[in-house]
C-alpha positions in Angstrom: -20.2 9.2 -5.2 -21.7 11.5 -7.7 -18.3 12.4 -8.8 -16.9 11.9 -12.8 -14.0 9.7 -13.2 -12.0 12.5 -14.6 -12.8 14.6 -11.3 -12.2 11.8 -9.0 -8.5 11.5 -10.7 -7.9 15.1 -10.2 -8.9 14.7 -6.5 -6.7 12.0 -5.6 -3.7 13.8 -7.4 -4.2 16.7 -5.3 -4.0 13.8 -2.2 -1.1 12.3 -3.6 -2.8 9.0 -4.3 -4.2 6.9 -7.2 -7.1 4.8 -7.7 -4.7 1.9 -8.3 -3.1 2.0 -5.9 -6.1 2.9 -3.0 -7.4 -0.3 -4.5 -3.8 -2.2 -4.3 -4.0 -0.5 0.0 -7.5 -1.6 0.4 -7.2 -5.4 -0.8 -4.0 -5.7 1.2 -5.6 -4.8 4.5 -8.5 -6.9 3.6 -6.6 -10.0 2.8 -4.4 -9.7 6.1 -8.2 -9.6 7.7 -9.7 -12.5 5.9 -6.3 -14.6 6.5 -6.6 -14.1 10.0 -10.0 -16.0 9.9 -9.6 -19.6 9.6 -12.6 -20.3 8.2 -11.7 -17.9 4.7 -10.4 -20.5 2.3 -7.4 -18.5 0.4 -9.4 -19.2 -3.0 -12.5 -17.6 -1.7 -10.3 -14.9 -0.2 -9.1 -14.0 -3.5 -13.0 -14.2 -5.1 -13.7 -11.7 -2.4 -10.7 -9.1 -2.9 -12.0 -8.8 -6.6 -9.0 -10.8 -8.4 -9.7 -13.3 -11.6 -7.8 -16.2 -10.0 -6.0 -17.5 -6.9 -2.7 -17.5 -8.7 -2.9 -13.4 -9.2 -3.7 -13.1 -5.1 -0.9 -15.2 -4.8 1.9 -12.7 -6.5 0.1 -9.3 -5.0 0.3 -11.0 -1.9 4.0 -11.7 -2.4 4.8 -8.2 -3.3 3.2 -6.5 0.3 4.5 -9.5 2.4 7.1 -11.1 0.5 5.8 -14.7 1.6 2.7 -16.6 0.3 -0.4 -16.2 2.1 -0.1 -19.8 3.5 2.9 -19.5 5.3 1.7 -15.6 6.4 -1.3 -17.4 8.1 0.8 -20.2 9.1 2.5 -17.2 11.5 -0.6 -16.0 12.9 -0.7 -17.4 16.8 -3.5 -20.3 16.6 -6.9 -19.4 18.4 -8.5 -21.2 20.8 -11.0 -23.6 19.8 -14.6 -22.6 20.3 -15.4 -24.0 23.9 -19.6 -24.9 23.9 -21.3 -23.1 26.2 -22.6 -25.0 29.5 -25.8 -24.1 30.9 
C-alpha cells in the first residue's frame, strides 16, 4: 500500500474506522461466505479467516451472530444436490 502504519492509522481515524475493527468487518463477511459453502469445514474456515484456533472463530462468531457457526449454517436453506450432466 506504500503507506506507514502511523499514516494508515491517521487515515482511518479521519474515516471513523480502525484497523481492528476493518479486520473484525472483513472476517465476519468472509465467514458468513465460507459457511454458506458446504464443502468449507468450520476448522478450515477459521485457518482461512487468519484465527490461531477453531475455539477463537467460535466466540467472534458468537459476538456478530449470537449463535455458533453450526447452528448459523444449520439455517441456511439446503441446496440442491449437484445433478450430473446428461449428454
Amino acid at each position: 500500500m506504500a503507506v506507514n502504519e502511523r499514516s494508515l492509522q491517521r487515515h482511518l481515524k479521519n474515516e471513523g474506522h480502525s484497523f481492528k475493527s476493518l479486520l473484525s468487518d472483513t472476517r465476519h463477511q468472509l465467514a458468513r461466505e465460507y459457511l454458506a459453502e458446504p464443502d468449507f469445514d468450520i476448522s478450515e474456515i477459521a485457518y482461512l479467516l487468519g484465527y490461531e484456533d477453531q475455539g477463537s472463530f467460535y466466540r467472534a462468531f458468537q459476538k456478530w451472530e449470537h449463535q455458533t457457526p453450526a447452528k448459523w449454517r444449520s439455517t441456511l436453506p439446503k441446496r440442491p444436490d449437484k445433478v450430473p450432466i446428461q449428454i
